[in-house]
N, C-alpha and C positions, 0 to 999 in steps of 0.2 A: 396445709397439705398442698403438694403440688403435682399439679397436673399436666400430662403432656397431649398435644393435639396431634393426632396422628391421620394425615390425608394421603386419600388414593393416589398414587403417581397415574395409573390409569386413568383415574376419575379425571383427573388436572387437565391430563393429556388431550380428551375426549371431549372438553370442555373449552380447553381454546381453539382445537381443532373447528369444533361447529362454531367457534365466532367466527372464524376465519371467513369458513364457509360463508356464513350471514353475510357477513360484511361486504365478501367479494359477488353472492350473486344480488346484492344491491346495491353494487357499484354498474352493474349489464344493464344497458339504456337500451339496446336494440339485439334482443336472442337471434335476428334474422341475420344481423349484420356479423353476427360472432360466427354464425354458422357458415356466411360465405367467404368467408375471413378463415375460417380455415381448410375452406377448399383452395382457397384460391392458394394455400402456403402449398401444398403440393406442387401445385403449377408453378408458381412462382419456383418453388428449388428445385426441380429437373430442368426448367426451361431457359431462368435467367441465370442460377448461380451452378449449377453443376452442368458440364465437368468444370473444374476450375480453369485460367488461363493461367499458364507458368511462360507464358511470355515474358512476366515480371521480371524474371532471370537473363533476360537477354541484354546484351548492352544498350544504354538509352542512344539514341540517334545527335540530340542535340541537349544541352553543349556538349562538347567535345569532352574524351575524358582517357585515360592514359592509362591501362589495366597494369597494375604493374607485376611482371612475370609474367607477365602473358594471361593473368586471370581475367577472361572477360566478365565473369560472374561480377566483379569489383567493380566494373561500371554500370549494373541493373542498378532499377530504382528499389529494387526489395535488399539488394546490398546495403546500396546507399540510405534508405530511408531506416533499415533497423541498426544500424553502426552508429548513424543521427541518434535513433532514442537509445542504445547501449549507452552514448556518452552523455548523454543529457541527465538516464536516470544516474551514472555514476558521478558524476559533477555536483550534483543537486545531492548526491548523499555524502559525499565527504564533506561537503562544506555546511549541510543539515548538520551530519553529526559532531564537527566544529563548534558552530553557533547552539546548539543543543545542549552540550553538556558542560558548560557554564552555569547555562540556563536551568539545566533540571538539579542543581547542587544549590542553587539561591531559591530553587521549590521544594526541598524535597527539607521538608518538615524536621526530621530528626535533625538535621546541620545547617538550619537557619532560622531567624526568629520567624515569629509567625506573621507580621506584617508584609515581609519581603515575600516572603512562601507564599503567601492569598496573591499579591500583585504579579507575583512571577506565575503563579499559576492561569490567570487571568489573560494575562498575554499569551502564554502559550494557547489555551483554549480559544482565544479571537483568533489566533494565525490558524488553528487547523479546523474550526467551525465552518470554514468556506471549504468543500472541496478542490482539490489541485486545476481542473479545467474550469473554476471560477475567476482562481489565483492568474491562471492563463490568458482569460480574456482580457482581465486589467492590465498585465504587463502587456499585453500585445495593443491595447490601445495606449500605453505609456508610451512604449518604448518602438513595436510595431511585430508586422511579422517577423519569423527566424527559430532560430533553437534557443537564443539568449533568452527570448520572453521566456520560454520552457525551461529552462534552467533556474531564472529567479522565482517562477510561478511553483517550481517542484521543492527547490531551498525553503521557498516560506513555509509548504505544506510541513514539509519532513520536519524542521524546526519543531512544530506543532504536535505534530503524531510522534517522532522520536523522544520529544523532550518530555513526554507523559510517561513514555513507556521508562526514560532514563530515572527518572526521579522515583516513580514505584518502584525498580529495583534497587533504588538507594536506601530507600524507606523501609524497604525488605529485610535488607543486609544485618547481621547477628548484633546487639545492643553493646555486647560485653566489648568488643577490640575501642569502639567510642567512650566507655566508660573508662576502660586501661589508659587509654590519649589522653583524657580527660585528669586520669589522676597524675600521669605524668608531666602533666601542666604544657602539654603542645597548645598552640593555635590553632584556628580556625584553618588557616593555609598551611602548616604543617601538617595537620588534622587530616584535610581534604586528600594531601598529597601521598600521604603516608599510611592512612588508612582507608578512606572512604572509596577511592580510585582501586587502590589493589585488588580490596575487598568486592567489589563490584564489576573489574572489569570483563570477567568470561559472559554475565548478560550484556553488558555493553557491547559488545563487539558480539552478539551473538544478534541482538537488536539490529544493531547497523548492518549483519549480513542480510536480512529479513528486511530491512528498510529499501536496501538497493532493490533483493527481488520483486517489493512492491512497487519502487517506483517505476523498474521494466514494463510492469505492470500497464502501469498507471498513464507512461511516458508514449507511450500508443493512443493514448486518447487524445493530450492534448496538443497532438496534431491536427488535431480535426477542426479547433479553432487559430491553426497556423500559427500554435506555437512551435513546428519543426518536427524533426521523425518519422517514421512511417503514416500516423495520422493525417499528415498532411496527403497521401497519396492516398490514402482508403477515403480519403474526404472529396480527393481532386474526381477519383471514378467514380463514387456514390452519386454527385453532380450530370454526370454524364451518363449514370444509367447504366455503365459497362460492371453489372453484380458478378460476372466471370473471375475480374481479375479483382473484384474486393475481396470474394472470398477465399483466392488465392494469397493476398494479403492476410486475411483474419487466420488462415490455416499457418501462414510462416511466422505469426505472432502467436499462435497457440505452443507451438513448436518451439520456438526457442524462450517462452517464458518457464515450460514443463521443464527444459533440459537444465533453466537457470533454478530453479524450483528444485529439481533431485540433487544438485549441484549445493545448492544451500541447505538446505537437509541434512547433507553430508558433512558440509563442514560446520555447523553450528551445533552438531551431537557432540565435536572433538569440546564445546566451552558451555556445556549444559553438562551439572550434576547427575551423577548417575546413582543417585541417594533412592532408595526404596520407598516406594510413596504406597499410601493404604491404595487400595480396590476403590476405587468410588462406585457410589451406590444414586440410585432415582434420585432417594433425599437426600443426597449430600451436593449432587449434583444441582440440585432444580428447584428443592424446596428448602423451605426457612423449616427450624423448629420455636416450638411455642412451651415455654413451659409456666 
């Protein structure tokens, strides 16, 4: 006879919630200290960070710099610094998704043995086990300051992060077109080319739109340890105390990662299936069944 275990989603819910809870009020060393901690965030954001300074928009004074068309806007450091990380995240994502999807076709179980697939997987998982402003602080002590460290520090991530997401959707892809190849007597690289790629490419390139938006993302940070970008200027006035014009910075990186975000949205709906998917439920969602 078999039996099924049926748990509250409520109950679950309620239950990791109060560990949370536990956890986090035994992690508070000083209730005093929390409490003038958050007085002081008032004063702190009316005094030092609001209004913000949009000075950032003005042309920089020194070096010299040539607006072309007459735009002075093209000579601020809020130009210059998010242009810096537009290119760095798009640099680091073409040539992630380059190095990537070699990479996730020698992992991706269904169309390779399984020796190479555990090793391929393995290096993928070391390259993205560091976060990207880790990635950043080696190449910059390799190689030094700049955008270059930013751009090798953001390639190795995305390699990592891309080539998981590439290879589960390889391993997704319908059994029967490999089994038709198969009795056709293709090869592995006709195989690959002719079916595996086709078959797969609207996630792929739906991946790689989403990859870029994260590196946008991401390519704001690791400024801040002079890998290049904007991060380098929200790093240079944090230093100096001037929290006016960081968070005139932090607002023109929220800003254009939203419009990169509805932007990607958009066009990643035109290479996502528009196949009927059941309602998901609590336990489909959240909970294991047990029978």
């Amino acid at each position: 006879m078999t039996g099924m275990l049926r748990i509250n989603p409520g109950l679950v819910l309620f239950s990791c919630f109060s560990l949370a809870l536990y956890l986090m009020i035994g992690s508070v060393e000083d209730w005093g200290r929390l409490s003038n901690g958050l007085g002081n965030l008032r004063i702190f954001f009316f005094e030092s960070l609001w209004p913000p300074d949009w000075s950032i928009f003005e042309p920089r004074l020194y070096p010299d710099c040539q607006a072309p068309g007459g735009l002075s806007i093209t000579c601020s450091t809020a130009w210059i610094g998010m242009i810096e990380t537009l290119k760095i995240a798009f640099i680091s994502t073409v040539f992630g998704m380059v190095i990537s999807l070699p990479l996730s076709l020698l992992a991706a179980n269904n169309i390779s043995s399984p020796g190479l697939s555990i090793a391929t997987r393995f290096l993928l998982a070391s390259m993205r086990s560091l976060p990207s402003i880790i990635w950043a602080i080696f190449f910059v002590i390799l190689i030094g300051f700049g955008p270059i460290s930013g751009i090798f520090a953001m390639t190795v991530y995305t390699v990592g992060y891309l080539g998981k997401l590439q290879y589960e959707a390889i391993e997704g892809m319908s059994s029967l077109p490999l089994e038709a190849a198969e009795a056709a007597g293709l090869g592995r690289i006709e195989k690959t080319i002719n079916i595996v790629i086709p078959e797969s490419a609207n996630d792929l390139i739906s991946q790689a739109i989403f990859m870029f938006e994260y590196n946008v993302r991401h390519g704001s940070v690791i400024g801040i340890v002079g890998a290049g970008g904007i991060g380098y200027y929200i790093d240079l006035y944090l230093g100096f105390l001037v929290y006016d014009k960081v968070i005139a910075y932090l607002i023109l990186v929220f800003i254009v990662v939203f419009v990169i975000d509805s932007i990607s949205v958009y066009i990643r709906s035109f290479f996502t299936d528009d196949r009927p998917t059941k309602k998901p439920t609590w336990n489909s969602v959240f909970l294991p069944t047990w029978k």
